[in-house]
N, C-alpha and C positions, 0 to 999 in steps of 0.2 A: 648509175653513176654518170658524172659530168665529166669527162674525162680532163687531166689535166692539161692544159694549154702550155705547160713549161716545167723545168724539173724543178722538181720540191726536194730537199733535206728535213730529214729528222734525227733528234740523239739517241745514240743506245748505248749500254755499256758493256756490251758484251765481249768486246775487246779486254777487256781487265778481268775477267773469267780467268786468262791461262789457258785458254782453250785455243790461242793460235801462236801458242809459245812454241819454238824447237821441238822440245822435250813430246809436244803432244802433237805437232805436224809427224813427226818422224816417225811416232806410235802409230799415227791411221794410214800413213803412208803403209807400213810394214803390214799392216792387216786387210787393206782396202783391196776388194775384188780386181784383179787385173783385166776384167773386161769392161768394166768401168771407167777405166783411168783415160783419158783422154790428152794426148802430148803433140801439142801443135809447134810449130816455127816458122815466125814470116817473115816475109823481107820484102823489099819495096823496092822500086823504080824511080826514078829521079821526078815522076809525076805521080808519084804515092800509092802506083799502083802494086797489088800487093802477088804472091806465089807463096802456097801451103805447102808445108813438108808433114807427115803427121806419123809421127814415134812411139814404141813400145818399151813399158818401163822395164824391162829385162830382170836379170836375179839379183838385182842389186836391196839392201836393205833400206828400208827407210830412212835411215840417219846421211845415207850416201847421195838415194836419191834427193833428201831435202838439199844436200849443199848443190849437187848437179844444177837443180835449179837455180839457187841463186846464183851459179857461177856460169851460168847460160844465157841462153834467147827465147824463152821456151813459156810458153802458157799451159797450165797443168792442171784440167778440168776433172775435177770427181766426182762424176754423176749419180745421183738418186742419196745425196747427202740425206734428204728429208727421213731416208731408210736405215741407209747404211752410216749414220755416223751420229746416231739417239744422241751422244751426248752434247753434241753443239744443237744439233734441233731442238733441245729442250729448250736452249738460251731464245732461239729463234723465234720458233710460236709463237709464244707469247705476246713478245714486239710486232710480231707480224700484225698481230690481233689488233694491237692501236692503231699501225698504221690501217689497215682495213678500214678499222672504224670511222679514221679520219678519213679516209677517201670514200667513204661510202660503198664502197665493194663488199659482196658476198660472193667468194671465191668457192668453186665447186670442182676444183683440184689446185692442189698447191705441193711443187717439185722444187726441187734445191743441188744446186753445184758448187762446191766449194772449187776455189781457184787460186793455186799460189802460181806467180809467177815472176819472172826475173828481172832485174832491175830497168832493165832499156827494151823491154817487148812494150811492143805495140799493138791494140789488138785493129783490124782494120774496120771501116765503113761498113753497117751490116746496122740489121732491126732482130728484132725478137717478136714472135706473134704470138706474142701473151703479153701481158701484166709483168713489170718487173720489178722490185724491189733488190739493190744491191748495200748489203749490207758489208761494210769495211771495219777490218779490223789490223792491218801492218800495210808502213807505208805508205804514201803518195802516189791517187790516180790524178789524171787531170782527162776530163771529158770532154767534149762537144756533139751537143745534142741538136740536128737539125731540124728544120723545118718537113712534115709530113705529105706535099705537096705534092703536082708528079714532076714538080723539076728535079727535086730530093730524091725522089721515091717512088718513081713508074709504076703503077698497077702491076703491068705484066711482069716485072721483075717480083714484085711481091707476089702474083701468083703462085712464078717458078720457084720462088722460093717455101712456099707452104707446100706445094707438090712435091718437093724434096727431088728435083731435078736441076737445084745449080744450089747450090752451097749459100748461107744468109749475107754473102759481103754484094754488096750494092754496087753500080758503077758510081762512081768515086771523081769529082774534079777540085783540086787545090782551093776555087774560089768558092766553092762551096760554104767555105770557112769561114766567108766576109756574112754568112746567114747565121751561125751559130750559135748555142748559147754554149757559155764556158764552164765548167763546173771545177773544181780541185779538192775533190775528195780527202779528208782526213782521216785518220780511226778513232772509232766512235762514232762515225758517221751513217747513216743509209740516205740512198739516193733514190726516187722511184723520178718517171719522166712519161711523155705522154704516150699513148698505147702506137707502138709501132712506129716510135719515132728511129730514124736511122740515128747511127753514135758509132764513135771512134773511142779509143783510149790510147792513153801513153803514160807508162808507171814515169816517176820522176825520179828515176837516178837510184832507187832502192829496192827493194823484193816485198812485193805487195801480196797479201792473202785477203780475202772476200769472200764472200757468198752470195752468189748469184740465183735470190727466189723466183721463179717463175710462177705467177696463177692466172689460171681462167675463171671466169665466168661464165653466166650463159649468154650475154652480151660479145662476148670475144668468142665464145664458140661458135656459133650464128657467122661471126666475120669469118672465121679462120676457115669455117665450111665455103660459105658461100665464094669467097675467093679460089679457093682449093674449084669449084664445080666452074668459075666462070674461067680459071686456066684452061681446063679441058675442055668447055665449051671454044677457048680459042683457039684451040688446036684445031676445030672441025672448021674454021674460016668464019666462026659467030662473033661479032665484038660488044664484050658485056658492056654493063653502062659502071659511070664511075659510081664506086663502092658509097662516098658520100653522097650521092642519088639514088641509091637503091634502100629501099624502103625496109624497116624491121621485117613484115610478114615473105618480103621480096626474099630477103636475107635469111630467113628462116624454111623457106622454099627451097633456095639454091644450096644449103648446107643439108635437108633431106638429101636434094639430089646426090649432093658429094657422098654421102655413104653407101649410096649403091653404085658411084663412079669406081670409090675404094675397091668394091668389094669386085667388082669385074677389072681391076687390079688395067683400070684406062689412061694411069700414067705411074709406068714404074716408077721405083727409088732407087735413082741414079746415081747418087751420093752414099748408099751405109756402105759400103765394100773401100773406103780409101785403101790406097797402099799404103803400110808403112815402113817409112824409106832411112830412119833411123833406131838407135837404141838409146835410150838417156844412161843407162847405168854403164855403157859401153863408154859414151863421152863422160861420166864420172871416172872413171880408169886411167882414161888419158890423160885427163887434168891432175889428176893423183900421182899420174909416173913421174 
């Protein structure tokens, strides 16, 4: 594939399913594994800089927890959707298949997170090191997808981010904005943009649900390695070369390396253990007294 130079839109109707009405958030809420659930809260700086707070759904029921969110600040990620939730993945595949088609991708794993979240969350500056496809179904996102560059997007920040030793939000300036492309997401809509481009969001005012597809390739697995081996290589005082100079067979070398870096475990995962410092069904309670 050629990768894209800028974000594309396509239509789907999977919105008009009933598959992200109330009635059926509340459902998968109530049934959805609790080690799954992913409850973030950000907040920002008068320079957009941003602080994580990251929360556990407590014993609250689905019906509870869906209003908590909308009556919050809160992003609500439910991971391995593509497993645990067949009956939107069925709507999914499928569309996924055209868009594929249209981009010319043969995806050789494909993961899914469904995401409701609250009217005025923001999610911050950060990339994805995969393939993304965001498929929108409630509500109003408004995007900005920047430039891939290292003013954007520092190598080494990208390293530490596929090493899973600093969390995916980028360092972040205001002007950055003046490079941006703007997107404002509708439902109905899917968004995909170019691989590993940084992006921000900002819901507009209402309670927005998604699904967040994630896929690789053997093209994006090749990167993801070889960045992952040239981190660790810069921990030892080596400075790799930039990623857009380093050659396929180079790239296919350095992503060997990376699985025997893994496996001598040469740069923990400094990030799986967050604390979490809240309860969502606890602030459902409150708001309910």
């Amino acid at each position: 594939m050629s990768w894209l130079s800028q974000p594309k839109i396509y239509d789907h109707q999977i919105h008009e399913s009933g598959i992200a009405s109330d009635e059926a958030l509340a459902m998968i809420l109530d049934r959805y594994p609790a080690e799954l659930l992913d409850i973030n809260a950000y907040s920002y700086d008068s320079e957009g800089q941003v602080s994580l707070a990251t929360g556990e759904r407590g014993r609250a029921d689905g019906a509870t927890l869906l209003e908590a969110i909308k009556g919050g600040r809160v992003w609500v990620n439910l991971r391995d959707a593509h497993e645990a939730y067949p009956e939107l993945w069925a709507h999914i595949q499928p569309k996924f298949d055209e868009i594929a088609a249209d981009l010319g991708v043969k995806p050789i794993k494909v993961t899914g997170q469904l995401i409701m979240s609250s009217p005025q969350t923001k999610v911050p500056y950060h990339f994805d090191a995969a393939g993304v496809v965001l498929f929108h179904f409630r509500g109003v996102k408004k995007l900005w997808v920047y430039p891939t560059d290292e003013a954007h997007q520092p190598q080494e920040s990208v390293e530490k981010v596929i090493m899973r030793v600093q969390a995916e939000e980028l360092p972040y300036r205001m002007a950055f904005d003046d490079d941006a492309q703007v997107v404002e997401l509708q439902p109905g809509q899917a968004l995909t943009w170019p691989l590993y481009a940084p992006h921000r969001v900002e819901n507009q005012g209402v309670f927005n649900v998604s699904l967040s597809l994630d896929f690789q390739t053997w093209e994006t697995r090749l990167m993801r390695g070889a960045h992952y081996a040239n981190g660790v290589l810069r921990r030892y005082g080596l400075k790799p070369a930039a990623m857009e100079q380093t050659p396929v067979m180079a790239r296919a070398a350095l992503w060997a390396a990376s699985l025997a870096m893994k496996k001598a475990n040469l740069a923990p995962n400094l990030i799986k253990d967050y604390e979490r410092s809240f309860e969502l069904s606890a602030q459902a309670k409150k708001k309910a007294a």
